[in-house]
C-alpha positions in Angstrom: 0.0 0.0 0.0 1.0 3.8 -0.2 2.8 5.1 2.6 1.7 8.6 4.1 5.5 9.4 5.1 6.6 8.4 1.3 4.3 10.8 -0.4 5.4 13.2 2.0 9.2 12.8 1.0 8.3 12.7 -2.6 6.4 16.1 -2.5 9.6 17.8 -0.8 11.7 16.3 -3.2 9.7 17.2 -5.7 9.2 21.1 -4.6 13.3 21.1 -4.0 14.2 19.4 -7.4 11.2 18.7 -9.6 11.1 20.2 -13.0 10.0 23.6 -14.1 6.5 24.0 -14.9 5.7 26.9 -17.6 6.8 30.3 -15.1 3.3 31.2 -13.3 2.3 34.3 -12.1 3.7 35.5 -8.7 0.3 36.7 -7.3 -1.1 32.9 -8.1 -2.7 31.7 -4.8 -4.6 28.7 -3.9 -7.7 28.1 -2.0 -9.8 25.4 -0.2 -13.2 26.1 -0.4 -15.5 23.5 1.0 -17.9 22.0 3.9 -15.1 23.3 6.2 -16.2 26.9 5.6 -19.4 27.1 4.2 -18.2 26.2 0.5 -16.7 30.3 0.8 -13.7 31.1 -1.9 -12.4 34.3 0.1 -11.8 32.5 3.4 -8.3 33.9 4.6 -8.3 31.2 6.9 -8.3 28.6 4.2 -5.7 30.4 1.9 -2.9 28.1 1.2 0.8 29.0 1.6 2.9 28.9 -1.1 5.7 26.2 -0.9 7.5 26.9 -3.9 6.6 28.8 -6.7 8.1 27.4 -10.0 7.1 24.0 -9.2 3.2 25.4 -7.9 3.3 23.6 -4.5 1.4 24.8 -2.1 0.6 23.5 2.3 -2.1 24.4 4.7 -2.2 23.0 8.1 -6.0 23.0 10.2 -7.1 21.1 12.9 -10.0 19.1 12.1 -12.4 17.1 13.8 -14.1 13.8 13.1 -16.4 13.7 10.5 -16.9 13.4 6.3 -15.7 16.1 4.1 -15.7 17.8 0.8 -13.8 20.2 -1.0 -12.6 21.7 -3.6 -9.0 23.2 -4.4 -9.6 27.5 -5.7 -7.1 29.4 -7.6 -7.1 32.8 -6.8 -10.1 33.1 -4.7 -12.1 32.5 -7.5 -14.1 29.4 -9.5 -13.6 31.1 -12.9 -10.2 31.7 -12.9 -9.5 27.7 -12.3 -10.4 25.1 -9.5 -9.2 21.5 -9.4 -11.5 18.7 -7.5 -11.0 14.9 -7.9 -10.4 13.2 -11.0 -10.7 9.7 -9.4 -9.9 8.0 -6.1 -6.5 7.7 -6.5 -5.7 11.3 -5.3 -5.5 13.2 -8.8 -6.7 16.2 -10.0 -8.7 17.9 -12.7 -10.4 21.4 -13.7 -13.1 21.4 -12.5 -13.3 17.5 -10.9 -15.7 16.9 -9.0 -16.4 17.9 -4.9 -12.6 15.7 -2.7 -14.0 13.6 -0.2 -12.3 13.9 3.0 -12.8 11.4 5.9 -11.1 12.3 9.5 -11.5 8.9 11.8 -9.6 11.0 15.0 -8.9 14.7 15.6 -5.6 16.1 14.7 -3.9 18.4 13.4 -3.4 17.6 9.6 -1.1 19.2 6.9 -2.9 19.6 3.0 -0.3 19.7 0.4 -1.6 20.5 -3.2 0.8 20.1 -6.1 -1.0 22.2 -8.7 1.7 21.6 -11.7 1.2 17.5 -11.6 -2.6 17.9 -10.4 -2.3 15.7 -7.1 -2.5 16.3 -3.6 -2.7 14.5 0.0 -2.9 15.1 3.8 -0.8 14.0 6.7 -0.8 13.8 10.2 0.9 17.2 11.2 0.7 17.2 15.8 -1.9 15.1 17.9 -2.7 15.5 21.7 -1.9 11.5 21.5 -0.7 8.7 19.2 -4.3 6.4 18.7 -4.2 3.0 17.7 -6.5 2.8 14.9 -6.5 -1.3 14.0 -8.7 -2.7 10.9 -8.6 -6.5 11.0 -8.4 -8.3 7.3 -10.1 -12.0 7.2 -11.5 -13.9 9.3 -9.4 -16.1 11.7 -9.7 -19.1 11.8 -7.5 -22.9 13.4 -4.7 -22.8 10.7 -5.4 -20.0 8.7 -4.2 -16.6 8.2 -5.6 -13.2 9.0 -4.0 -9.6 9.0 -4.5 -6.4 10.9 -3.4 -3.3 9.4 -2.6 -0.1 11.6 -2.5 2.5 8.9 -5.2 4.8 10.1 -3.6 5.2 13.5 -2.9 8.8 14.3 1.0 9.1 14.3 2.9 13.0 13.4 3.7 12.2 9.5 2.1 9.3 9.1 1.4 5.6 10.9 4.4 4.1 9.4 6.5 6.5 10.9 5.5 4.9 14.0 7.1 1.7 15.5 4.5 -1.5 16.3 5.6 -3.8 19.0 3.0 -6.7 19.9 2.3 -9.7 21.8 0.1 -12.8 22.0 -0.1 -16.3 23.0 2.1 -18.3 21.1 -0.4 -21.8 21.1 -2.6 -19.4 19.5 -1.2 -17.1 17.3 2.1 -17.2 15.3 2.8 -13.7 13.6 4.6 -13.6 10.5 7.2 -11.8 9.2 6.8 -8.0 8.6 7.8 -5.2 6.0 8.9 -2.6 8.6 7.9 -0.2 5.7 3.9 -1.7 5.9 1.3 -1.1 8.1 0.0 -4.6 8.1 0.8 -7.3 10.3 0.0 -10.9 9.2 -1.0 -13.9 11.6 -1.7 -17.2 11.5 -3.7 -19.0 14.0 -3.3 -22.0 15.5 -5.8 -23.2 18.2 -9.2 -22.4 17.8 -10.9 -19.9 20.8 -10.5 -16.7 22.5 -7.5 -14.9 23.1 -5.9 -11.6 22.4 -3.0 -9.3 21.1 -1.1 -6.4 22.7 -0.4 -4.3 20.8 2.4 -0.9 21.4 2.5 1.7 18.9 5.9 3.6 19.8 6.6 7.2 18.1 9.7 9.6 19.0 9.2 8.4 23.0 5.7 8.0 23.0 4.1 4.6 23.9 0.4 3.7 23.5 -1.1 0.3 24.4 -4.1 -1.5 23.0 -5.3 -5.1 24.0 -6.9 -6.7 20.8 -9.5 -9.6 21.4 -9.6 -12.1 19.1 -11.9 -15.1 18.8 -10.5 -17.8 16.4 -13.0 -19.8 14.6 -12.8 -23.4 14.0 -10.9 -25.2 11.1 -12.7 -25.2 7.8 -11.7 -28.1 5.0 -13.4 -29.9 2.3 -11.8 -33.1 2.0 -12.8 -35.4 -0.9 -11.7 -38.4 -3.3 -12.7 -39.2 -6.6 -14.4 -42.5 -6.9 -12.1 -45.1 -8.9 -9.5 -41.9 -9.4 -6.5 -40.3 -7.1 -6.6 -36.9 -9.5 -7.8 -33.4 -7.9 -10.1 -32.1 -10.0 -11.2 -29.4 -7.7 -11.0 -25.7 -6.5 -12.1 -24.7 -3.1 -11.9 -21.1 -1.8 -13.4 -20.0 1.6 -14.0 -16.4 1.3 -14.9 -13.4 3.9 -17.8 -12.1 2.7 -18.6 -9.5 5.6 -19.8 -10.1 9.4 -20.2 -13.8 10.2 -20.6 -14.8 6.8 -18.2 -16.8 4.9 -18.9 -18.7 1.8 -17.1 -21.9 -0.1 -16.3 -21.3 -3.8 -16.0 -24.9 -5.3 -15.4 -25.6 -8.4 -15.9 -29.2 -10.3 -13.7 -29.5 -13.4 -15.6 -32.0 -15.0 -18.8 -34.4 -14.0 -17.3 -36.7 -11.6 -18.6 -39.4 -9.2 -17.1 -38.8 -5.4 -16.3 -42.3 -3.6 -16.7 -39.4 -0.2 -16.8 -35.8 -0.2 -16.7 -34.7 3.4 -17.0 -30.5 4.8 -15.0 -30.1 8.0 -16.5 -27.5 10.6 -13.4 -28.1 13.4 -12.9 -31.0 15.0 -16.7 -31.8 16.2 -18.2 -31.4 13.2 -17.6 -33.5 10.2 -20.3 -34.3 7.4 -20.0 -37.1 5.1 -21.5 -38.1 1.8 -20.2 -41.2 0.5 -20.4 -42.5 -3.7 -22.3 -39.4 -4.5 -22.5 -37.9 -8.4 -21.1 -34.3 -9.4 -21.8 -32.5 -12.5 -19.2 -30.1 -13.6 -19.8 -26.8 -12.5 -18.9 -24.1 -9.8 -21.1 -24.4 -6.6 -21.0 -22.0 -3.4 -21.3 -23.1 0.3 -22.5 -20.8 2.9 -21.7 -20.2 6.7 -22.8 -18.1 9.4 -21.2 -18.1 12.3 -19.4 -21.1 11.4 -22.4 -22.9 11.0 -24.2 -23.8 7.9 -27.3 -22.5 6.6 -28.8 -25.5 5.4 -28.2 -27.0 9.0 -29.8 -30.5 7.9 -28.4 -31.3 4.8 -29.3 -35.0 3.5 -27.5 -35.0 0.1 -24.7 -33.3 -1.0 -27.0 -31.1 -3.5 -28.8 -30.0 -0.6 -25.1 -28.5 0.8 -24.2 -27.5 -2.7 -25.5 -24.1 -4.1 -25.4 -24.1 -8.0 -25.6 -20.8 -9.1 -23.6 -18.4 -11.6 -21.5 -17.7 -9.1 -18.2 -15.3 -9.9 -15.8 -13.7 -7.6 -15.2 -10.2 -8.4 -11.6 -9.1 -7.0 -10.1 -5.6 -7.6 -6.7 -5.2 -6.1 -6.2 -1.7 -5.1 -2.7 0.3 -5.9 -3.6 3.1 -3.5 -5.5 3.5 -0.4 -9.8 3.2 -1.0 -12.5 3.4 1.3 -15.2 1.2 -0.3 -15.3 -1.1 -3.6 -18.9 -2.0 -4.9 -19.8 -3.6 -8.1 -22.8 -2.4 -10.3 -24.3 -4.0 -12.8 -26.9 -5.3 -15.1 -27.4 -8.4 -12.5 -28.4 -5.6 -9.4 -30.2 -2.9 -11.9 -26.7 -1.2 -11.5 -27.6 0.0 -8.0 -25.5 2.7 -6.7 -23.3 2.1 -3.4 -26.1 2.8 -0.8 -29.0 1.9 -2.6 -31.4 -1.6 -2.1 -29.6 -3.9 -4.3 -26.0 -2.6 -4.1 -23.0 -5.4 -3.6 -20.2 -4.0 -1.6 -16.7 -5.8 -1.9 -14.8 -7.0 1.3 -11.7 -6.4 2.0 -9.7 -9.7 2.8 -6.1 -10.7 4.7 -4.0 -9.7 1.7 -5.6 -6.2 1.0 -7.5 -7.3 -1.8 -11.4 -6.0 -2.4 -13.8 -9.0 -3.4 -16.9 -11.0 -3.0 -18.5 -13.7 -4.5 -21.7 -13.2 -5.9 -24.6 -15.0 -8.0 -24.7 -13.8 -11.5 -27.4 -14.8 -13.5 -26.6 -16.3 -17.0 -26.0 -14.5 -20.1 -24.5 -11.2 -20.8 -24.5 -9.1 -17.9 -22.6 -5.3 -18.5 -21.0 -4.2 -15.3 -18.6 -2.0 -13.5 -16.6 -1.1 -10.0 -17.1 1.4 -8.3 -14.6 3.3 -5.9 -15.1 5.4 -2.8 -19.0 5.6 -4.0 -18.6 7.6 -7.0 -16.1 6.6 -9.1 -16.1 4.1 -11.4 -13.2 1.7 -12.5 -12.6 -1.0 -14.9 -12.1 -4.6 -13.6 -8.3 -5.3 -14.2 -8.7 -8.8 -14.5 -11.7 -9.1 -16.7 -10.6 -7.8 -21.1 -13.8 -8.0 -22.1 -15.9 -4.3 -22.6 -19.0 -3.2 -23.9 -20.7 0.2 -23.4 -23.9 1.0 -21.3 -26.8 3.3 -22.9 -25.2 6.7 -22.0 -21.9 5.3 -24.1 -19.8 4.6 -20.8 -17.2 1.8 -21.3 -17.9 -0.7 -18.6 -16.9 -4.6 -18.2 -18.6 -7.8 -19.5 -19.4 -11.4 -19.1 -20.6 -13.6 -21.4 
């Protein structure tokens, strides 16, 4: 992921040695005009100082309080001589854009650096009254399986990777992984399923803070099968967060096949078996929640098995989002917040995806980032264009 304390070294480097835009005027000044103060373009308050002037970079520092914000960046004091809002999520620019969200999780004090030659811009932690452990947890844990927790939206001076992370747990429960010291993410991987915690120590320039972190881990999940008259695999199995308690099974049957057992392992306690059982080729979802099924009484293996047109939509961030929802034909392209709309979950490895039951034929869709900006789905070529001529994704 990005790195707060990175894009701050690149800006400075960038207003020491970057190249020469085209020579601007000296009396150029930028603006933020915005929910902060009333949407006003002559706020002095709000003026931004002028870093350097042949490169166009420009800081303001304001203490802010919790809470959701727009803005917009003003040149001059005034909309018709230029303003820049966001191109897309990724932080870039454009004239006019559209309204920057801005979401503040702690008070701070926080530094707004606009680079008005390259059309980009960010915000960092400038002071704070205290460092604050702010932890996300990635996956779901589970007896032998991996989660993460990633401490990037802790309130540290210039950033949360500037800040040191020292933890501890119980060894027969959790084994931590090796870590980047350059990341905010910590991996773990369980090992006994039941309750039990982390301490975590977030250490900045003298300063210590403490957090304990429960954790319950979950029991061991497995499909464990055997091909009838056969010792080949021919089968995929993905268990897959899919928000709260829910997790569901991807499986996938390469061909028609007849199982000599096919068994779905819940921990050690729970262990259902079906034995010389036929499979058609297909992929078929499994769902959990709570760790428990939600066909609790399944006689046959169709009645576990959900055949559907199931696909897992996956969109791999390369900088920092809030939110990742997928729109489409199959959901009468609800927009994020409306009945109907599929929100993406965020898994152990930083990854955005869900699994979701597509109906067949052609179905035109798209991702959308941060709630309003829409993205192509790197890992699916095929296009096609919705009524209104936007280029958007498609399965056949």
């Amino acid at each position: 992921m990005k790195l707060a304390w990175w894009c701050l070294a690149a800006l400075v480097s960038l207003v020491i040695s970057g190249p020469l835009a085209a020579e601007p005027q000296s009396e150029e000044l930028w603006s933020i005009s915005g929910s902060f103060n009333d949407w006003s373009t002559d706020d002095p308050d709000w003026v931004m100082n002028s870093l350097n002037p042949a490169v166009r970079t420009y800081t303001l520092e304001r203490y802010l309080e919790p809470g959701e914000y727009e803005f917009k960046f003003v040149r001059t004091g005034a909309r018709e001589l230029g303003e820049l809002g966001a191109l897309d999520a990724s932080g870039r620019l454009a004239d006019p854009g559209v309204e920057i969200d801005l979401v503040i999780n702690h008070p701070a004090t926080y530094t707004i650096f606009l680079n008005a030659s390259q059309q980009n811009w960010m915000h960092v932690v400038t002071s704070a009254d205290e460092i604050v452990i702010d932890i996300e947890m990635l996956g779901v844990p589970t007896a032998f399986g991996s989660f993460a927790i990633d401490f990037g939206k802790s309130i540290v001076p210039g950033g949360a990777d500037r800040a040191s992370l020292m933890f501890r747990s119980n060894w027969k429960s959790l084994q931590a992984m090796p870590r980047d010291p350059r990341s905010t993410m910590q991996w773990f991987r369980a090992v006994a399923e039941g309750p039990t915690e982390i301490h975590l120590e977030l250490q900045h320039q003298g300063e210590t803070t403490t957090q304990v972190l429960p954790i319950h881990i979950g029991p061991e999940l497995s499909l464990r099968y055997r091909e009838l008259n056969s010792f080949e695999r021919p089968i995929e199995v993905l268990f897959e967060h899919q928000g709260g308690d829910h997790l569901r099974a991807l499986v996938h049957f390469h061909r028609d096949m007849t199982l000599g057992f096919f068994a779905l392992v819940i921990g050690e306690d729970s262990d259902l078996r079906w034995s010389t059982t036929p499979v058609e080729a297909g992929t078929y979802a499994i769902d959990l929640h709570d760790f428990q099924l939600s066909n609790d009484n399944p006689r046959v293996l169709n009645d576990l098995l959900d055949r559907g047109g199931w696909r897992r939509f996956r969109w791999d961030p390369t900088f920092p989002v809030r939110t990742v929802h997928v729109s489409g034909d199959f959901n009468d392209w609800a927009a994020p917040g409306e009945p109907g709309s599929i929100e993406l979950v965020r898994q152990a490895d930083g990854v955005y995806s869900r699994i979701v039951d597509v109906p067949a034929g052609r179905q035109r869709y798209q991702l959308i980032v941060n709630g309003r900006f829409p993205v192509l789905d790197q890992l699916n070529r095929q296009t096609a264009t919705k009524d209104d001529g936007t280029v958007v994704n498609v399965l056949e």
